[in-house]
C-alpha positions in Angstrom: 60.0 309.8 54.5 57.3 307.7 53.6 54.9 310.9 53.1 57.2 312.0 51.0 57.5 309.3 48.7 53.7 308.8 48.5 54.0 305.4 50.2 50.7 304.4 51.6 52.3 300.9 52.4 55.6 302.6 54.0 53.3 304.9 55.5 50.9 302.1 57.6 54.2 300.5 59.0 55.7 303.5 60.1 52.7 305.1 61.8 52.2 301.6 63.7 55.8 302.0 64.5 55.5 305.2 65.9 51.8 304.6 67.8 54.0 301.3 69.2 56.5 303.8 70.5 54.3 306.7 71.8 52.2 303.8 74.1 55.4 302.8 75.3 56.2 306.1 76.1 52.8 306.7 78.2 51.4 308.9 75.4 47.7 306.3 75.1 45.9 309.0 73.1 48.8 309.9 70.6 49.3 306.3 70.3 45.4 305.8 69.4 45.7 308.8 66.8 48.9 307.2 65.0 47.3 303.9 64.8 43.9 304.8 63.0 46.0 306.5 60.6 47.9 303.9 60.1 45.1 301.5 59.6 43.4 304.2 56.7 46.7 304.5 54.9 46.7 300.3 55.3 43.4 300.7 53.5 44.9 303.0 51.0 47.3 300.6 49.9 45.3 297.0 50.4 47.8 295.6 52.4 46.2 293.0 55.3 48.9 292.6 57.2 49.3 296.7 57.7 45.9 296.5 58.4 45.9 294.2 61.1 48.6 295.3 62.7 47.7 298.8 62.8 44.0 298.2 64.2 46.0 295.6 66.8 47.9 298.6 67.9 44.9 300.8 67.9 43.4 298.0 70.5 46.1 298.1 72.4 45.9 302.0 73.4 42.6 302.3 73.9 42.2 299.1 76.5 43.5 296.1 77.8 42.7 293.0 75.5 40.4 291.5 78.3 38.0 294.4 78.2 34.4 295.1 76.0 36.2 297.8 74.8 39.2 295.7 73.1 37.0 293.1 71.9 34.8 295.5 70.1 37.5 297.3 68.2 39.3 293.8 67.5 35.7 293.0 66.0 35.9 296.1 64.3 39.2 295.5 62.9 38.6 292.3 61.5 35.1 293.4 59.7 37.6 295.6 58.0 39.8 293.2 56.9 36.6 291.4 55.6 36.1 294.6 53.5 39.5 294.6 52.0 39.4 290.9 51.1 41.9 290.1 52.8 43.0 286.1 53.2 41.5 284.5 56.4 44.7 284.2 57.8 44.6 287.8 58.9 40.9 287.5 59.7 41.2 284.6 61.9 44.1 286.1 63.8 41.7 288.8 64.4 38.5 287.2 65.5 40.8 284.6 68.0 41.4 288.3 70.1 38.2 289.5 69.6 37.2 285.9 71.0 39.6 286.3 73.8 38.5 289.6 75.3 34.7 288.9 74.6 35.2 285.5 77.1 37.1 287.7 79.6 34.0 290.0 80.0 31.6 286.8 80.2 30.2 287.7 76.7 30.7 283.9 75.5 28.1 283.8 73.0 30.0 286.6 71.1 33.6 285.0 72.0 31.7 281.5 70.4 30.7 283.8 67.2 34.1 285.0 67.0 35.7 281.3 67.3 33.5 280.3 64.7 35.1 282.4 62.2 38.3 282.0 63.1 38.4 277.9 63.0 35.8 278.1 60.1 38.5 278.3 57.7 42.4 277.0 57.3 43.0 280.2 60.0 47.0 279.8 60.0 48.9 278.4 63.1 48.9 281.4 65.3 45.4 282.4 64.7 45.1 278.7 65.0 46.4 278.5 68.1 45.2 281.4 69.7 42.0 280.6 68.6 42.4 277.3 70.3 43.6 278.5 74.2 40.3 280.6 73.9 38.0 278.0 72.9 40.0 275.6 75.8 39.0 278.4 78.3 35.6 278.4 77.6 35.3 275.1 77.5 36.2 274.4 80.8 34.4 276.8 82.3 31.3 275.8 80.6 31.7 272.2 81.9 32.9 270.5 78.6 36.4 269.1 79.8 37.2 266.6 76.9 36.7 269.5 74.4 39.1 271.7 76.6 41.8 269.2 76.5 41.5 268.4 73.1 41.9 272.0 71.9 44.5 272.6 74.5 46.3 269.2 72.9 45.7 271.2 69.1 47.3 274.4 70.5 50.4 272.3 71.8 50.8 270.5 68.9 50.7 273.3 66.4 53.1 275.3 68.7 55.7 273.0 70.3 57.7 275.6 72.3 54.7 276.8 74.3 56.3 279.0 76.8 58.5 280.7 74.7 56.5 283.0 73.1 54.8 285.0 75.8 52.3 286.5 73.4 50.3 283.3 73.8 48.7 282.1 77.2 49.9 278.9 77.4 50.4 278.2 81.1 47.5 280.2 82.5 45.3 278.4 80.1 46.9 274.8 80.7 46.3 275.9 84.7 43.2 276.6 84.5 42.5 273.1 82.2 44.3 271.1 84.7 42.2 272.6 87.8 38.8 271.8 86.4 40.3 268.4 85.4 41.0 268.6 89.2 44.9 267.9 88.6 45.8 270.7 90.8 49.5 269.1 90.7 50.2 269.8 87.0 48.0 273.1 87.3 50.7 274.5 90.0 53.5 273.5 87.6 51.8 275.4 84.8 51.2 278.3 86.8 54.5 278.1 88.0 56.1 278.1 84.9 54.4 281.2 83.2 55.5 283.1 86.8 59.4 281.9 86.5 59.7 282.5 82.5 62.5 285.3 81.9 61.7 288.2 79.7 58.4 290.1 79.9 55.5 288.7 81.9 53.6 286.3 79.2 49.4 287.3 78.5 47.5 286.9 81.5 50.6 286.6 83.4 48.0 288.7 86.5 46.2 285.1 86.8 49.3 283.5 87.1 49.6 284.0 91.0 46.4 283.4 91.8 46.2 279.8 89.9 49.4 278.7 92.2 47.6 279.5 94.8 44.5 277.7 94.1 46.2 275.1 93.2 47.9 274.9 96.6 44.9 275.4 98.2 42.6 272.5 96.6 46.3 270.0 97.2 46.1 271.5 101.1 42.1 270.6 101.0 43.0 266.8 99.5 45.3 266.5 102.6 43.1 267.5 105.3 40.4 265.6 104.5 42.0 262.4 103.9 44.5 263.5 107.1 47.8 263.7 105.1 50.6 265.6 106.4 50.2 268.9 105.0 53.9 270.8 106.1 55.2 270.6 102.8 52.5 271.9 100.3 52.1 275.0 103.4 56.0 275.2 102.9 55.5 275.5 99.2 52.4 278.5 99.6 55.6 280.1 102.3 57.3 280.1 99.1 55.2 281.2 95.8 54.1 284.2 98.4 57.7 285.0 99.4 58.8 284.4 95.8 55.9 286.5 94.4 54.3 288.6 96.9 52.5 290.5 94.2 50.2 289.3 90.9 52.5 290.1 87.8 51.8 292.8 85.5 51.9 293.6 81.7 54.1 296.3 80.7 53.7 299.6 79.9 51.1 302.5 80.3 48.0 301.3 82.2 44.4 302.2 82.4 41.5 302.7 84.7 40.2 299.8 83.9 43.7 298.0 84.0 44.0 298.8 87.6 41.0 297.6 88.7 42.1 294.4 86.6 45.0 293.8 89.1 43.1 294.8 91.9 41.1 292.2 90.8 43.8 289.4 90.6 45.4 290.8 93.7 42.3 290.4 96.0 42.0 286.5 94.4 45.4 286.1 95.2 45.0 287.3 98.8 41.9 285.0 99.0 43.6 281.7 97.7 46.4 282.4 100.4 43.9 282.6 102.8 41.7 280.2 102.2 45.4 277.7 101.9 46.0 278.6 105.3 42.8 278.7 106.4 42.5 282.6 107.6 39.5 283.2 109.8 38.6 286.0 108.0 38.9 284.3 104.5 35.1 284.9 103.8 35.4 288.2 103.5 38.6 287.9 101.4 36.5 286.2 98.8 33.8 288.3 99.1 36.0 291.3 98.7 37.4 289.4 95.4 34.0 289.0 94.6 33.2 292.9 94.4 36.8 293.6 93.1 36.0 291.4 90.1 32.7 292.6 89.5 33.8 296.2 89.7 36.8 294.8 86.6 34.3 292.7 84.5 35.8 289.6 85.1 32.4 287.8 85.5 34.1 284.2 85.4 36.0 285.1 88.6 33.6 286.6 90.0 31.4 283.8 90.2 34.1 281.5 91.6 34.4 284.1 94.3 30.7 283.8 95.1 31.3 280.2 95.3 34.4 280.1 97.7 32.6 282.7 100.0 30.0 280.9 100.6 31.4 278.0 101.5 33.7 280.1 103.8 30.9 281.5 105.5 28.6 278.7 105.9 31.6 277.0 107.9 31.3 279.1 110.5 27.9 278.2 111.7 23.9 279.6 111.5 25.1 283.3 112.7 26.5 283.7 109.1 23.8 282.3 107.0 22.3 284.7 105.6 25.3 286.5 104.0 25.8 283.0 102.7 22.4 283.0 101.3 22.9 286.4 99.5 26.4 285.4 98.3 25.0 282.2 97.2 22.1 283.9 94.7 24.9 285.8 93.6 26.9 283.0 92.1 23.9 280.8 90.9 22.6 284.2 88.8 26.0 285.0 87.4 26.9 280.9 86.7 23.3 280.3 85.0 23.9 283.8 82.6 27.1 282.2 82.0 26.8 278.7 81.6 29.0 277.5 83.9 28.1 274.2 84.6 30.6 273.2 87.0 30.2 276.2 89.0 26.2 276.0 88.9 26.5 272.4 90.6 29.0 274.0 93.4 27.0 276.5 94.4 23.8 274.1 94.3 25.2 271.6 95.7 26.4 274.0 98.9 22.5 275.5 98.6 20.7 272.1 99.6 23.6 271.1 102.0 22.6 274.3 104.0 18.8 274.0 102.9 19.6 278.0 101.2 16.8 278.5 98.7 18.9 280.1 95.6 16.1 280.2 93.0 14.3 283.6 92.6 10.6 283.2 93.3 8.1 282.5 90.8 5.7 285.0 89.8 2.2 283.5 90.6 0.2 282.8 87.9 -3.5 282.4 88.8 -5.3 279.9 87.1 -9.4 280.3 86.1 -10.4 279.0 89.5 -8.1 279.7 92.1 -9.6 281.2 95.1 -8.6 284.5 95.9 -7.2 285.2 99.2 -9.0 287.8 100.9 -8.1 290.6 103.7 -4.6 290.9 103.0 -2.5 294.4 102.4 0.1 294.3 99.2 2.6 294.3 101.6 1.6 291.2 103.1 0.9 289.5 99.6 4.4 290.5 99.0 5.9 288.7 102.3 4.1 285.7 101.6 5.6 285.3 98.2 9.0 285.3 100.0 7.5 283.0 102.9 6.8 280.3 100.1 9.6 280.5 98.2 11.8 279.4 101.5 13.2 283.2 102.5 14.1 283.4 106.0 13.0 286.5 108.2 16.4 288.5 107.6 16.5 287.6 103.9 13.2 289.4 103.6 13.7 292.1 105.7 16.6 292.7 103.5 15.0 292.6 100.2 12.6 294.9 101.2 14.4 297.5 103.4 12.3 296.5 106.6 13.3 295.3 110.3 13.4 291.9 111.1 10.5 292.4 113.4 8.2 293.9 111.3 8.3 291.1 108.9 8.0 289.2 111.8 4.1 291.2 112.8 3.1 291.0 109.4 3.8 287.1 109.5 2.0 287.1 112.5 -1.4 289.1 111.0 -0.8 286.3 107.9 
């Protein structure tokens, strides 16, 4: 009908309507088509709010809204708006998802870019908001905990019924501000309370589960080291595990990438559990969340994984060191690329504890007069780089695809 009438405007909202539909109906490429049409008729008739809905839509089919791919079409979407002068309203609504799915993917200096022109301007309260639990999120992951609360405290003022509206990630985001301000109490009751809402699971309901059951863990970790009794809060992991024994899920037609997404959040979950009841095998939980994350781009995660395995393994004595010590390097490299103070200063901190050395060795850099060091063979140049920088035998045998006892001769001829 609106083809017939020569109604560009009609036209956007009806394609969007019908791409809407078709995703729903597990038709992803049909959806994608319907969509980019929808956002050129937009175009056609200079209408911002076709606009963004249709390039939203377009997002949606193509790639969960914590993926590269997402984030780069949402950043596509709102250059367009830019194009159309459209008010920044629209754009900011835009650039707060293109924030979003950038920090999911550990791209932060984009996701900061993104904030920047969303809050640069009067952005509207949902854009406001959204703009807001992204710029929390970062935030506390990057160490700065007053600034996290205070746009957490923005985002709840400008949006009083914060629950309601499952489009915005209220409790995951309030769970995850209350764990770094280590209330693991009020982070429980957030996570709880994104997992009970009725109606369709809230955005990033799949970290839901898995906050609950950190929280529970760190609570159980308070009461064993100050020798509490613990029967209750192991009562209360009984129940979020009987109550949920899977990681929630968004609705509708999946990806590749989607799945591995859940996997993901699945594999956390599994490891939080464990790590509450304190499963011998709970290394290797985290370490499998560890490579389950890394294989879904969920870098954050990731290194928290690192982090937790470590700590696991070094628990269980000298035999499991040097797993530790390759876990270990593994956080520190993916919390320096990201920023992430707090987690940095974990993983450090559990470094010197077990004298690990995490740092990569320094190149040498001869100076004028340095004596050279005669009569040795590249390979044992290369050994004794790793010998100064701390390595232990099995470490370097590892880095260099050798036995333990051959490093151990050419240490021997050094």
């Amino acid at each position: 009908m609106a083809r017939k009438a020569g109604n560009p405007k009609a036209l956007s909202y009806a394609l969007t309507a019908n791409s809407m539909a078709a995703l729903f109906a597990g038709q992803p490429a049909q959806a994608r088509v319907l969509a980019s049409h929808a956002a050129s008729a937009a175009e056609q008739a200079r209408d911002p709010w076709a606009l963004l809905h249709a390039t939203s839509w377009q997002a949606n089919a193509t790639e969960t809204w914590s993926s590269l791919a997402f984030a780069d079409l949402k950043r596509v979407g709102r250059e367009r708006l830019a194009r159309l002068g459209s008010p920044h309203t629209y754009l900011a609504k835009a650039a707060a998802d293109e924030a979003s799915g950038y920090l999911a993917v550990g791209r932060w200096q984009q996701c900061q870019q993104a904030l920047r022109v969303a809050l640069g301007s009067d952005p509207g309260a949902i854009g406001d908001v959204a703009a807001r639990l992204t710029a929390a999120r970062l935030a506390s992951w990057q160490g700065r905990q007053s600034e996290a609360e205070a746009h957490l405290a923005r985002a709840e003022e400008l949006f009083t019924k914060a629950s309601d509206f499952h489009n915005l990630d209220f409790d995951a985001v309030r769970a995850e501000v209350k764990l770094a301000a280590g209330n693991a109490e009020a982070a429980y009751g957030a996570a709880m309370t994104g997992l009970s809402a009725d109606g369709q699971p809230p955005t990033m309901c799949e970290w839901l589960a898995p906050l609950a059951a950190r929280a529970l863990a760190d609570l159980l970790q308070i009461s064993r080291d100050q020798k509490c009794p613990s029967t209750d809060l192991l009562a209360r992991t009984e129940s979020l595990v009987a109550n949920f024994p899977s990681v929630l899920r968004e609705p509708g037609t999946h990806t590749e990438h989607y799945d591995r997404h859940v996997e993901a959040f699945t594999r956390l979950y599994g490891a939080e559990v464990g790590r509450a009841f304190q499963s011998a095998g709970n290394a290797h939980q985290w370490i499998q969340a560890a490579d389950a994350c890394q294989a879904a781009t969920l870098p954050w995660e990731e290194a928290y994984s690192c982090w937790r395995a470590a700590e696991s393994l070094l628990l269980h004595g000298h035999s499991q060191r040097a797993l530790a010590s390759t876990v270990l390097r593994r956080g520190v490299a993916l919390a320096e690329e990201l920023h992430a103070g707090p987690l940095q200063e974990c993983l450090r901190k559990l470094s010197m504890g077990a004298r690990i050395t995490v740092d990569k060795p320094a190149a040498p850099s001869p100076e004028p007069n340095q004596v050279e060091l005669t009569g040795l063979t590249p390979r044992e140049r290369e050994i004794l780089e790793f010998v100064v920088a701390g390595r232990t035998y099995a470490e370097i045998a590892a880095s260099l695809v050798i036995s333990e006892k051959t490093v151990s001769t050419h240490i021997s001829h050094l």
